[in-house]
C-alpha positions in Angstrom: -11.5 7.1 0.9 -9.5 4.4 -0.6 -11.1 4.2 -4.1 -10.9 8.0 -4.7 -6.9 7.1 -4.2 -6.2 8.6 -0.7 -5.3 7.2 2.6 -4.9 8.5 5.8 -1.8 7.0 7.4 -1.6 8.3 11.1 -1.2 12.3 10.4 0.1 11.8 6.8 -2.6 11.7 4.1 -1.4 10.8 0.8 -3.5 11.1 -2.3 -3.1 10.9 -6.0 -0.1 13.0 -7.6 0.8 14.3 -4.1 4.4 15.9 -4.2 6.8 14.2 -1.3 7.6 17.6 0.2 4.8 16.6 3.2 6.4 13.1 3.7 9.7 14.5 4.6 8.4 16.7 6.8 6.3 14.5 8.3 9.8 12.6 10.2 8.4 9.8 10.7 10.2 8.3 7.3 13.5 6.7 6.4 14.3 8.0 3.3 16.1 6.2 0.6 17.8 8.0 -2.5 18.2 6.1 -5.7 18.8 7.4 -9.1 15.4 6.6 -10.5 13.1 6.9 -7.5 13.3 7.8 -4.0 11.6 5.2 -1.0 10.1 6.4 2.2 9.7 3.7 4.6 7.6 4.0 7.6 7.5 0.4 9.6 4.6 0.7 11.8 1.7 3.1 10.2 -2.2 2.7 11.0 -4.4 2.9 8.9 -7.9 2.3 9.5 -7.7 0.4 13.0 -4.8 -1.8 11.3 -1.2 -1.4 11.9 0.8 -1.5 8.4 4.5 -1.4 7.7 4.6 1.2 4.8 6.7 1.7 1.4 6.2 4.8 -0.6 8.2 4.8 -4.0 8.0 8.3 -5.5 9.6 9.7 -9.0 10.4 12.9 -9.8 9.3 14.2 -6.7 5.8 12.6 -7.2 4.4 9.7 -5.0 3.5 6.5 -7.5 3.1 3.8 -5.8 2.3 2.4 -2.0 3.1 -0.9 -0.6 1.5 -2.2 2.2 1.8 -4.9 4.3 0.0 -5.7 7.7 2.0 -5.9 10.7 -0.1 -6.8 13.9 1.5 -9.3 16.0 -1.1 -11.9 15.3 -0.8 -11.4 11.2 2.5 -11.1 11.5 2.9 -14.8 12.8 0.5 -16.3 10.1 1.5 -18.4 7.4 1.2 -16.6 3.5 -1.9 -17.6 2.7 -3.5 -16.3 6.0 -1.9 -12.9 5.4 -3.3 -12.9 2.1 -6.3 -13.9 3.1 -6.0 -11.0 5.6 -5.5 -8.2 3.4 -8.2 -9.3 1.2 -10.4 -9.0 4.0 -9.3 -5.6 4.6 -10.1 -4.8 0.8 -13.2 -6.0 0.5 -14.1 -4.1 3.6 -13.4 -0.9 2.6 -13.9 -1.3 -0.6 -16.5 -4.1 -1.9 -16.5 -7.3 -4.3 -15.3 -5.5 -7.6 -12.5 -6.8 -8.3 -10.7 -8.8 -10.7 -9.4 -11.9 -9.8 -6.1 -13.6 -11.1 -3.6 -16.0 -10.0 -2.4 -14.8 -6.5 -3.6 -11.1 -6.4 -7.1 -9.5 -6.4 -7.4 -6.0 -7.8 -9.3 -2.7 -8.1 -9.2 -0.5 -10.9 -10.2 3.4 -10.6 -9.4 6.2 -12.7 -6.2 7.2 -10.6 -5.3 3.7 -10.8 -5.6 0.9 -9.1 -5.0 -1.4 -5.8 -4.0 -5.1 -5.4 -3.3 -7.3 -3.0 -1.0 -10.0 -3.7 0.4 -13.0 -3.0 4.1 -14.7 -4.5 5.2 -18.2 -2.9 8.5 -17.8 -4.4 9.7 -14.9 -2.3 7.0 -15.7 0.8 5.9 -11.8 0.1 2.1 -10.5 0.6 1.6 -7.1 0.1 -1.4 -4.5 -0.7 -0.2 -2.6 -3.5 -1.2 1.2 -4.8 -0.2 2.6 -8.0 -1.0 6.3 -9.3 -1.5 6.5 -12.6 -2.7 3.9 -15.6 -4.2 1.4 -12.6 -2.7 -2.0 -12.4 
């Protein structure tokens, strides 16, 4: 289901151009207002049989963009590149070898747009990213 753009988180399932209204009234998300975007934050989501701590950045009452990074006990104490290594193995599970691969990230391009998972040694962040719209 991840390369048609959706993803079933727990009992939310969020797919391309989905309006927020079902994300707050899901309660399970902190909700952040800013003046160009608002951020639900779930910290423990599964999806799949992994455990994720979720981002959702959403404009104009539209979700664009997912961030995802795993939060099992075990991942969680791994060093960057294990993590990274970690979601990529979780990509390439569910969704196979076609990627494109640059320096620190690996990603997929679909119609809806696209996923990445990334890697930056500068802020020690390692995340699976998911934007709607032009892809990555």
């Amino acid at each position: 289901m991840m390369d048609t753009g959706t993803f079933q988180f727990n009992e939310v399932t969020i797919i391309p151009n989905m309006n927020t209204t079902l994300l707050e009234k899901d309660g399970c998300f902190q909700v952040v207002k800013l003046n160009f975007a608002t951020i639900y934050i779930c910290p423990k989501v599964r999806l799949d049989t992994v455990l994720f701590g979720l981002l959702v950045t959403a404009r104009n009452n539209t979700i664009k963009q997912l961030e995802l990074s795993m939060c099992d006990s075990t991942t969680a104490k791994k060093s960057l590149e294990e993590k990274y290594a970690a979601h990529n193995r979780f990509l390439k599970k569910h969704l196979g070898c076609n990627f494109k691969k640059c320096l620190g990230r690996i990603e997929y391009s679909f119609v809806w747009g696209g996923i990445c998972s990334y890697m930056d040694i500068k802020t020690g962040e390692c995340k699976i990213c998911v934007e709607y719209g032009d892809g990555i």
